[in-house]
N, C-alpha and C positions, 0 to 999 in steps of 0.2 A: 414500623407497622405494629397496632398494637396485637397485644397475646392474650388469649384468654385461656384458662384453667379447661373447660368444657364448655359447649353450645348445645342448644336446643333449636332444631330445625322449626321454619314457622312459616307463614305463607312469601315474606320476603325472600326470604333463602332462596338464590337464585341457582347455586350450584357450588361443590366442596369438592378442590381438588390435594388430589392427595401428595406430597413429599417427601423427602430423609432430610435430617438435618447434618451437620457434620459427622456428627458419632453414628449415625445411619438411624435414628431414631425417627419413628412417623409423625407428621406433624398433617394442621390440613390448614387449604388457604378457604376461607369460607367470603363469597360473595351475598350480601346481603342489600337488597337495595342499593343505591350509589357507594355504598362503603364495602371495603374489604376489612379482612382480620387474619391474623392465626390464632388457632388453636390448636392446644396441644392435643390431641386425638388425632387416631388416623381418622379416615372417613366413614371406614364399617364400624366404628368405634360411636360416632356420632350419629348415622342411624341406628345402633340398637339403643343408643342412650335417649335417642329421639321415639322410637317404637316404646321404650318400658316408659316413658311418661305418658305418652298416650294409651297404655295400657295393653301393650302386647310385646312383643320381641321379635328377633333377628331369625330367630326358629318361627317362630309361629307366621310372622309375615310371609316368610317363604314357601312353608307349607299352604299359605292361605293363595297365593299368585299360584302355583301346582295346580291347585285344584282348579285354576279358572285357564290356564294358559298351558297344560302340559309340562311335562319332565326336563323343560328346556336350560340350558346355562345363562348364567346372570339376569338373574328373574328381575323386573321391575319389582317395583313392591308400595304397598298403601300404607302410608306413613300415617296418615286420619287421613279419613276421606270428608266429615266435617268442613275440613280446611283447605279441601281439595290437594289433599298434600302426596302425589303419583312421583316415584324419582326409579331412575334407572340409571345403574352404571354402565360406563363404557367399556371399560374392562375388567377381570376377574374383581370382584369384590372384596379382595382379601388381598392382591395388590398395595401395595405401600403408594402406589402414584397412580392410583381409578381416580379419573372424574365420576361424581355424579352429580346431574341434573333433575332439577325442578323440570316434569311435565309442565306445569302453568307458568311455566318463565321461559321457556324458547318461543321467540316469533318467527323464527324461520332458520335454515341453513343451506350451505351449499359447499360446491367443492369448489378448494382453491387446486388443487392438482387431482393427479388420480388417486395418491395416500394423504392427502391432506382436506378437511372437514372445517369450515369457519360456523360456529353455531352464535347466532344472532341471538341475542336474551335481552330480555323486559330490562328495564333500567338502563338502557345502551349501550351493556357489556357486551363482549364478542370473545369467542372462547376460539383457540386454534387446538384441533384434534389430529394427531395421529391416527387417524383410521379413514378409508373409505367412506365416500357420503351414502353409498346404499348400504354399509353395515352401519352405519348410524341411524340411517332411517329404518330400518328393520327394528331395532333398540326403541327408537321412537312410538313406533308400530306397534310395538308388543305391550309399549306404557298406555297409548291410546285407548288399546285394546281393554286393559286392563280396566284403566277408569270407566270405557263407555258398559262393562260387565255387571264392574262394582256399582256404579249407582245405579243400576236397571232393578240391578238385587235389592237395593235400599227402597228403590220408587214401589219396587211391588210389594216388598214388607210392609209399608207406608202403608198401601191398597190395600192390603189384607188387614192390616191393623183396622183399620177405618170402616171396612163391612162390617 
């Protein structure tokens, strides 16, 4: 598989899951369209490096998801909204092995047991989760949420710009 140095999240980015490699070093497998990769980044490594390109940060995105969603753990967060770019991870953020998912690349999901999660993504990737399918729809939830907030803000700024 190939490796890359660093990635930059973009609207293909289907989902970046997190690993160690022998030496216990973070590494992430990033799903991109039909292709996969590694990159050597964890995956909170790759959104804050994905957030300062678009002109914000790992601080700042999270404090921005607070203000719209409450004091909650494992915030979704707006990567650019532009680009429609909503990701939330599945488990602690600072986890060496958190998936996180593209909002605009899951088509559905469901449960294969009662702790087991198959999430259906764009490009006809299928992701197998360790977690509960109502704690993943809750995650889901709170990303949904998120985006339908942030652009409501955008559409009325739009509106007020325009009178």
């Amino acid at each position: 598989m190939k490796s890359r140095g660093n990635y930059l999240i973009n609207e293909h980015t289907v989902c970046i899951e997190g690993r160690n490699d022998e030496q216990n070093q973070p590494y992430s497998c990033v799903i991109e369209g039909d292709q996969s990769f590694v990159v050597n980044m964890s995956p909170v490594e790759i959104i804050d490096y994905s957030l300062q390109y678009y002109c914000s940060s790992l601080k700042g995105a999270c404090e921005g998801s607070k203000s719209v969603l409450g004091n909650i753990s494992m915030l979704p967060l707006v990567i650019y909204a532009p680009l429609d770019l909503y990701w939330f991870p599945c488990f602690s953020p600072y986890r060496s092995d958190c998936t996180w998912f593209a909002l605009r690349n899951i088509r559905n999901y469901e449960a294969l047991d009662q702790k087991t999660t198959i999430v259906h993504m764009k490009y006809g990737h299928t992701i197998c989760l360790a977690m509960k399918r109502d704690r993943f729809e809750r995650k889901w939830q709170r990303a949904t949420h998120l985006r339908y907030i942030t652009e409501a803000r955008i559409e009325k700024a739009s509106t007020i710009n325009f009178e």
